[in-house]
C-alpha positions as CSV (number, residue, x, y, z in Angstrom):
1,X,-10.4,50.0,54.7
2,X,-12.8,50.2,51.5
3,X,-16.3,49.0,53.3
4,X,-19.5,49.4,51.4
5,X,-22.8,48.4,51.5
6,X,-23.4,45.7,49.7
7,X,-26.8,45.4,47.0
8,X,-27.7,42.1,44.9
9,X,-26.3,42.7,41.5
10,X,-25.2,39.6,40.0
11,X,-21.9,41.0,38.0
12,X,-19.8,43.5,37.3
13,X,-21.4,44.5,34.4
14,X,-24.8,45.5,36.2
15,X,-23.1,47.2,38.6
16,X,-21.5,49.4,36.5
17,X,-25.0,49.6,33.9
18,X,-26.3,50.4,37.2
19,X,-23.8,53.3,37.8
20,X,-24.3,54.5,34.4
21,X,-27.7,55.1,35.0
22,X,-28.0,56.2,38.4
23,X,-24.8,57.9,39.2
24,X,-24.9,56.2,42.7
25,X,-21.4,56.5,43.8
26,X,-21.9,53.1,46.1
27,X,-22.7,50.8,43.2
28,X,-18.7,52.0,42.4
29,X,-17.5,51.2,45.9
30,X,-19.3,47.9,45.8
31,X,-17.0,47.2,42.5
32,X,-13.6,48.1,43.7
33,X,-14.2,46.4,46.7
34,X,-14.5,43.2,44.7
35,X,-11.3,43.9,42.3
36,X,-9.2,46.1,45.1
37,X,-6.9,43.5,46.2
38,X,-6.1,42.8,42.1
39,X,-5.7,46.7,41.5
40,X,-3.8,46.8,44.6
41,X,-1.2,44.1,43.7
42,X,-0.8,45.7,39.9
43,X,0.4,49.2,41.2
44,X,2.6,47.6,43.6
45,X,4.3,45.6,40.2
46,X,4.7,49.0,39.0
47,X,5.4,50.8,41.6
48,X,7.6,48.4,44.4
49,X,6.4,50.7,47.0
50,X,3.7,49.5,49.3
51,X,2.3,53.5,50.5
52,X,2.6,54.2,46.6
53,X,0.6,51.9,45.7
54,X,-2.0,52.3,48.1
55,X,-2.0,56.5,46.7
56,X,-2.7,55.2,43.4
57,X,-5.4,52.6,44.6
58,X,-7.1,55.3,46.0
59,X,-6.1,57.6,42.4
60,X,-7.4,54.9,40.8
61,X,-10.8,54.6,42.5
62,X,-11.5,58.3,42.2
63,X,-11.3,57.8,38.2
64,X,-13.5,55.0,38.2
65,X,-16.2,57.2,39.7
66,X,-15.5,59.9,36.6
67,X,-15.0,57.1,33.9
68,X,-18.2,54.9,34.8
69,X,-20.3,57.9,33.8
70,X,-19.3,58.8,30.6
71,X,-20.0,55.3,29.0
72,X,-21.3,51.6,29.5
73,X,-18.8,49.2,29.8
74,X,-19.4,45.9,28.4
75,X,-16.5,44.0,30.1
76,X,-15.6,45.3,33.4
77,X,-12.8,43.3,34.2
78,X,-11.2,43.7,31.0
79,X,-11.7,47.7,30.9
80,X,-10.4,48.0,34.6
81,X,-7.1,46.1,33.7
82,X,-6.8,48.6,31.2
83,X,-7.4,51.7,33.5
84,X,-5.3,50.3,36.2
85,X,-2.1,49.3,33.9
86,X,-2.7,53.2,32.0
87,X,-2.5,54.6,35.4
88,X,0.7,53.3,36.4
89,X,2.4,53.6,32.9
90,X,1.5,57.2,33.0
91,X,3.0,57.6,36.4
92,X,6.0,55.9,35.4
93,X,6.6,57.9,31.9
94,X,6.4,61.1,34.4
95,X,8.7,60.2,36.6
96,X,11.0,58.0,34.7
97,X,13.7,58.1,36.8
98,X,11.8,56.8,40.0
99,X,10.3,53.9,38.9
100,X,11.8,50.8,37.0
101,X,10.2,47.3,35.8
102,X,11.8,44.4,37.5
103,X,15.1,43.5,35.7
104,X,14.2,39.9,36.1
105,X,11.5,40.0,33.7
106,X,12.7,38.6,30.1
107,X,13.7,42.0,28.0
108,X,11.5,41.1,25.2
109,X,8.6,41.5,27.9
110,X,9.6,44.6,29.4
111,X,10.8,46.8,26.7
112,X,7.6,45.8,24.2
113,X,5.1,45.7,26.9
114,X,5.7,49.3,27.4
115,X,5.9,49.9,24.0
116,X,2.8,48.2,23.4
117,X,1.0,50.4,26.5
118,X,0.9,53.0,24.2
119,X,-0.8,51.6,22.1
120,X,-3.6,50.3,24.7
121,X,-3.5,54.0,26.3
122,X,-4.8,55.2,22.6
123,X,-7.3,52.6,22.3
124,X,-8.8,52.3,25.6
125,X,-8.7,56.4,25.6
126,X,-11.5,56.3,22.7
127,X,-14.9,55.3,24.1
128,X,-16.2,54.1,20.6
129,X,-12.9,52.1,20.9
130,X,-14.3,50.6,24.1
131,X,-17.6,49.7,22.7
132,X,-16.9,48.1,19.6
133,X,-13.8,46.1,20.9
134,X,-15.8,42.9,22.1
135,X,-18.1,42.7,19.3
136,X,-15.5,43.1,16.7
137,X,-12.7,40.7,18.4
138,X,-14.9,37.6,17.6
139,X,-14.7,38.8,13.9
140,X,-10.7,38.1,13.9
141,X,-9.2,34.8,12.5
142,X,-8.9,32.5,15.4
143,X,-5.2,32.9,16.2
144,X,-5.2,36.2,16.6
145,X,-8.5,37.0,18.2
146,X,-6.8,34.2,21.1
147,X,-3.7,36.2,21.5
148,X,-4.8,39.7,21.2
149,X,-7.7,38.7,23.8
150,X,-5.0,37.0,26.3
151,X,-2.6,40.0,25.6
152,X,-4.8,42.8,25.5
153,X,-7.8,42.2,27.7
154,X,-6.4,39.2,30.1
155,X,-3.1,41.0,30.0
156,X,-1.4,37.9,30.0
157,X,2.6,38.5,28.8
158,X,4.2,36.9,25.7
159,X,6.1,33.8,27.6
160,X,2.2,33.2,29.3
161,X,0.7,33.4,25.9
162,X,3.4,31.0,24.3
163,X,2.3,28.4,27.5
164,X,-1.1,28.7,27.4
165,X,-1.7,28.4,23.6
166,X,1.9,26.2,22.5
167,X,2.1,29.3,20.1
168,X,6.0,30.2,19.5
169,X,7.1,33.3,20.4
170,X,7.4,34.9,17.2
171,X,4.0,33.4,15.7
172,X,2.5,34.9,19.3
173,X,4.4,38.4,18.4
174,X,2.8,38.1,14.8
175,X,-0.4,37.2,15.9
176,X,-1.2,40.1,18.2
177,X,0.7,42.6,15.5
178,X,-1.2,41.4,12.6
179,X,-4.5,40.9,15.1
180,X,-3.8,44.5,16.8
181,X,-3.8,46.1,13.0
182,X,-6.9,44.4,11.7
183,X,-8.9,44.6,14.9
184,X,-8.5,48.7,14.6
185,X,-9.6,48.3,10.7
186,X,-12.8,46.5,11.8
187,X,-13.5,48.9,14.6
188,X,-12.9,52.0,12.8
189,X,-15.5,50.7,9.9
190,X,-18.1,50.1,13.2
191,X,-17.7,53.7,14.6
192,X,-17.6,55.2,10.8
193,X,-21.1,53.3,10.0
194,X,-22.5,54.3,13.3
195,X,-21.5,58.0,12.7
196,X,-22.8,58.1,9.2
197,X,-26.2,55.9,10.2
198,X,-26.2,58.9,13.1
């Protein structure tokens, strides 16, 4: 269904440098090949509908050819999980009605999560956001650069967070808060030095 030529760049990253620079649309189909069956099987969580969630693949695709241009991305799969999951939500919050999270997710994980999208929509909306994310994350205290990086750019869910680190719930809530508030601190002194060095 998605065939493209295939070139010899070695990661995501140069694929979508290569983009950047070139504007050659294949280097884009070349990546969503790699990731489609993961994009695939995220808008058909959010969606439960298999034709849906082929539509928004193909949604999807078209914006990566649009938002690969406009600036560099330093971690591909990170960014995409962001794109893909901002997609859906916005789908969902304009049709409300249609769609509906699994009720056998834990409630905690449903109504915060989407809480909590709005907050990734904002920040993965900015492209100075984008940039300064990865090289301000290392600069958090080592709790919460772990959870916020499971939660935020390995979008992992509370309950996975809790198994992988041994973390309780509440310290992992308190963690991503408290690591959520500082990280947009640190990034907004990045962009405000650049501007002003600019």
């Amino acid at each position: 269904m998605w065939l493209f030529k295939k070139r010899d760049f070695a990661t995501d990253e140069e694929l979508a440098l290569n983009y950047y620079n070139t504007g050659d649309k294949e280097l884009v189909g070349q990546l969503f090949e790699k990731h489609v069956k993961t994009v695939f099987g995220v808008c058909l969580f959010y969606f439960k509908d298999k034709d849906v969630a082929k539509d928004a693949v193909m949604q999807i695709f078209e914006k990566l050819i649009t938002e690969l241009k406009r600036s560099e991305v330093k971690n591909f799969k990170g960014w995409l999980s962001f794109v893909v999951r901002n997609y859906c939500i916005s789908e969902i919050r304009k049709n409300k009605n249609k769609y509906r999270l699994p009720e056998k997710y834990l409630e905690f994980e449903v109504t915060e999560a989407i809480l909590d999208e709005e907050e990734k929509i904002a920040l993965v909306n900015d492209d100075l956001m984008m940039d300064h994310l990865q090289t301000c994350l290392p600069e958090l205290k080592e709790n919460q650069r772990i959870c916020v990086d499971l939660f935020y750019l390995k979008a992992q869910s509370y309950q996975q967070i809790c198994d992988k680190t041994k973390y309780s719930l509440n310290e992992v809530k308190s963690y991503i808060q408290n690591g959520k508030r500082n990280l947009k601190l640190l990034i907004e002194e990045k962009i405000k030095n650049k501007r002003n060095a600019g």
